[in-house]
N, C-alpha and C positions, 0 to 999 in steps of 0.2 A: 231334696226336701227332707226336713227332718220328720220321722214318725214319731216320735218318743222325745216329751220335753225332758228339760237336762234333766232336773232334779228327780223325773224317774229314772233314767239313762245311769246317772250318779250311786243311787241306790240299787241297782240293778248290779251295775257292779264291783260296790263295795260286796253284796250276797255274793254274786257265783267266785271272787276272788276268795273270800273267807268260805267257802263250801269247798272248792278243790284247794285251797289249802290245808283244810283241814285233813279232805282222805288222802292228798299225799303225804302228809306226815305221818298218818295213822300206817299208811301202805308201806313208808323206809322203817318205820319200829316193828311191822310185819315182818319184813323181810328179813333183817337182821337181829332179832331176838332173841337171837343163840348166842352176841355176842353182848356179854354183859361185863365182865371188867377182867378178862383178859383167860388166865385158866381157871379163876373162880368158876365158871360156868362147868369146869366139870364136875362139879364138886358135887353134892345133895344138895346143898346151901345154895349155890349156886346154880344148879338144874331147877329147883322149885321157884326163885327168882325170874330164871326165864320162863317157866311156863306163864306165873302171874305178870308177864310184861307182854308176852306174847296173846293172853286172853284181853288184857286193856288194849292190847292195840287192834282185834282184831276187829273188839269190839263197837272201836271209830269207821272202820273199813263198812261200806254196804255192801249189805246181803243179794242186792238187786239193782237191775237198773228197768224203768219202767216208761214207756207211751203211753197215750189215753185220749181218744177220743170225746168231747164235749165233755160234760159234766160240771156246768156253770162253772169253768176253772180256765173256760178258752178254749177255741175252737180244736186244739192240740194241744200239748201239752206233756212236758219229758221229766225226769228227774230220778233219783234215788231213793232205796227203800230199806231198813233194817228188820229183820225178821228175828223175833226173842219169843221164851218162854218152852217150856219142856216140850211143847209139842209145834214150835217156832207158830203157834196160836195167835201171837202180838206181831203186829207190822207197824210203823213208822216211816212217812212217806213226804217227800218234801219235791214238791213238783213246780213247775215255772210254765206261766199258759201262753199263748199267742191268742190274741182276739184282733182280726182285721176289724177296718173302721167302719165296715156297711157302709153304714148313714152318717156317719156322725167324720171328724175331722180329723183324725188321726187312730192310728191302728195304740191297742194297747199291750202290757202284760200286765200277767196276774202273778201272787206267790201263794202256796198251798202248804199247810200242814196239816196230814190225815192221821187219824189214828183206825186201824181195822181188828176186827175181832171175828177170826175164825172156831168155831166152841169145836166140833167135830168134824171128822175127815173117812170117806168112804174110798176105800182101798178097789177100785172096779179091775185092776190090772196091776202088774209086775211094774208097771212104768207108770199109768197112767192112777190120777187120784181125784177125788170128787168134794169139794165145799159145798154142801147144798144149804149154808148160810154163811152170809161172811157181813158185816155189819158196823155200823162207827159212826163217825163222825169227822169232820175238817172244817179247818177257819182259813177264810179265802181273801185274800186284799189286793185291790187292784192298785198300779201305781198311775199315779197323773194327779195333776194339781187340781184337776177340777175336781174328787174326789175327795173323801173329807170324814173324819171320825165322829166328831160333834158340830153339830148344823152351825154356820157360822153367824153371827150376827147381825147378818141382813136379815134374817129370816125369824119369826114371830117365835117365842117360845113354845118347844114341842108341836112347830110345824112338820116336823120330819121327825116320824117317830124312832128313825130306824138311819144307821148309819149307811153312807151309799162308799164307803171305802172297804168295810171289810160284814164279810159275810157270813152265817155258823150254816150249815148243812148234816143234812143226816141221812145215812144210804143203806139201805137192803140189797143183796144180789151175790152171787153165786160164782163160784171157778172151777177151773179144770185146769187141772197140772200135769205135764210129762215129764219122766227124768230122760233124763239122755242118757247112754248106757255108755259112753265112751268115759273112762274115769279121767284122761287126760288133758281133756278139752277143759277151757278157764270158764263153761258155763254146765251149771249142774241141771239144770232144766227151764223150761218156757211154760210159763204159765198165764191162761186166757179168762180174765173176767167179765163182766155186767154188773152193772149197779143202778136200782132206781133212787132218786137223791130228789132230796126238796131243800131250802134255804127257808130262813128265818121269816123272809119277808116273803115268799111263795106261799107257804105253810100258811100265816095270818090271812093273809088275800083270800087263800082257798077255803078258811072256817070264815070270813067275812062276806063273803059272797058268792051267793049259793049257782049265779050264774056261770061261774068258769066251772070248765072239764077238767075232766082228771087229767090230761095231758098238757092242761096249763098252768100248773103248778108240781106237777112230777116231769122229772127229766131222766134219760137216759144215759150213762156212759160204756162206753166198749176200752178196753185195755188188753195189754200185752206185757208183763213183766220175768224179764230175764234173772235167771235166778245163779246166782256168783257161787263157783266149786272154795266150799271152805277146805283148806289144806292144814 
């Protein structure tokens, strides 16, 4: 039995084909970056060459690989993260969710793009480090045909105010990072978050009506994201 009609099955992986094509391209210009057109590389001209081929390339390569627990994104949920900015304060995060099908006829996936924003960082240990905010935003789309960007034509004008394919969100919460002390291992550390998150159409629900709980329009996520030794 199929879980996943074609046309999401299709799109599914045209994405993870173009996502690991990309960081192994980025990963052969990593690796070989020294070798730029023969002994020109030794040269000054040639050494400053490599270094700016070597920061473009490393720059494709992620910083992280990450899990996550719930978070309107599927009940699970895996992917890659880039970490930028003088105090790598910017993440960019591109995640793919599994949602089994409960009730409904078929199990789905989701695709995620998050932006996070960590402003400051509390140094508690030699290894260990403390986000006591971390903050953003992510646009979430599920695939399957029965899902849909603008309400199709069956349907009355601005019966659906709100599109049931893709979703915006906005999360608060907090991490804890360890370095690893081994400098040769290919992971520089593990680091553990939380995040409370609402969606667009949670958000309105909850200023519309005064009868839902806080727990019914705020959600929970737990994660774990591996953090890549830059060399």
């Amino acid at each position: 039995m199929n879980l996943f009609p074609i046309k999401a099955r299709t799109s599914l992986l045209a994405f993870v084909s173009l996502f690991f094509s990309t960081i192994t391209t980025a990963q052969t210009l990593a690796g070989e970056y020294d070798i730029i057109s023969g002994s020109d590389s030794r040269t000054p001209t040639g050494r400053n060459k490599t270094k700016e081929l070597k920061k473009a390339a490393f720059s494709l390569v992620p910083s992280s690989y990450l899990v996550q627990y719930a978070g309107s994104i599927g009940l699970f949920s895996a992917g890659a993260g880039w970490d930028y900015g003088r105090q790598k304060q910017w993440s960019t995060d591109f995640l793919m969710g599994y949602v089994p099908k409960y009730d409904t006829d078929r199990a789905k996936l989701t695709l995620t793009l998050r932006q996070t924003y960590t402003p400051f960082k509390v140094q508690l240990h030699e290894q260990i480090s403390y986000h006591p905010l971390r903050t953003g935003v992510y646009l979430n789309t599920t695939l399957g045909k029965q899902f849909w960007y603008k309400e199709p034509d069956k349907y009355p004008n601005s019966y659906y105010r709100f599109s049931t394919r893709l979703r915006i969100n906005i999360f608060v919460g907090q991490d804890f990072s360890y370095k690893l002390k081994s400098n040769s291992s290919y992971f520089e550390g593990i680091k553990f978050y939380y995040d409370l998150h609402t969606s667009d159409l949670y958000l309105v629900s909850g200023i519309q009506n005064k009868y839902l709980k806080f727990d019914d329009y705020i959600g929970l996520a737990l994660g774990v994201k591996l953090q890549i030794r830059r060399k």
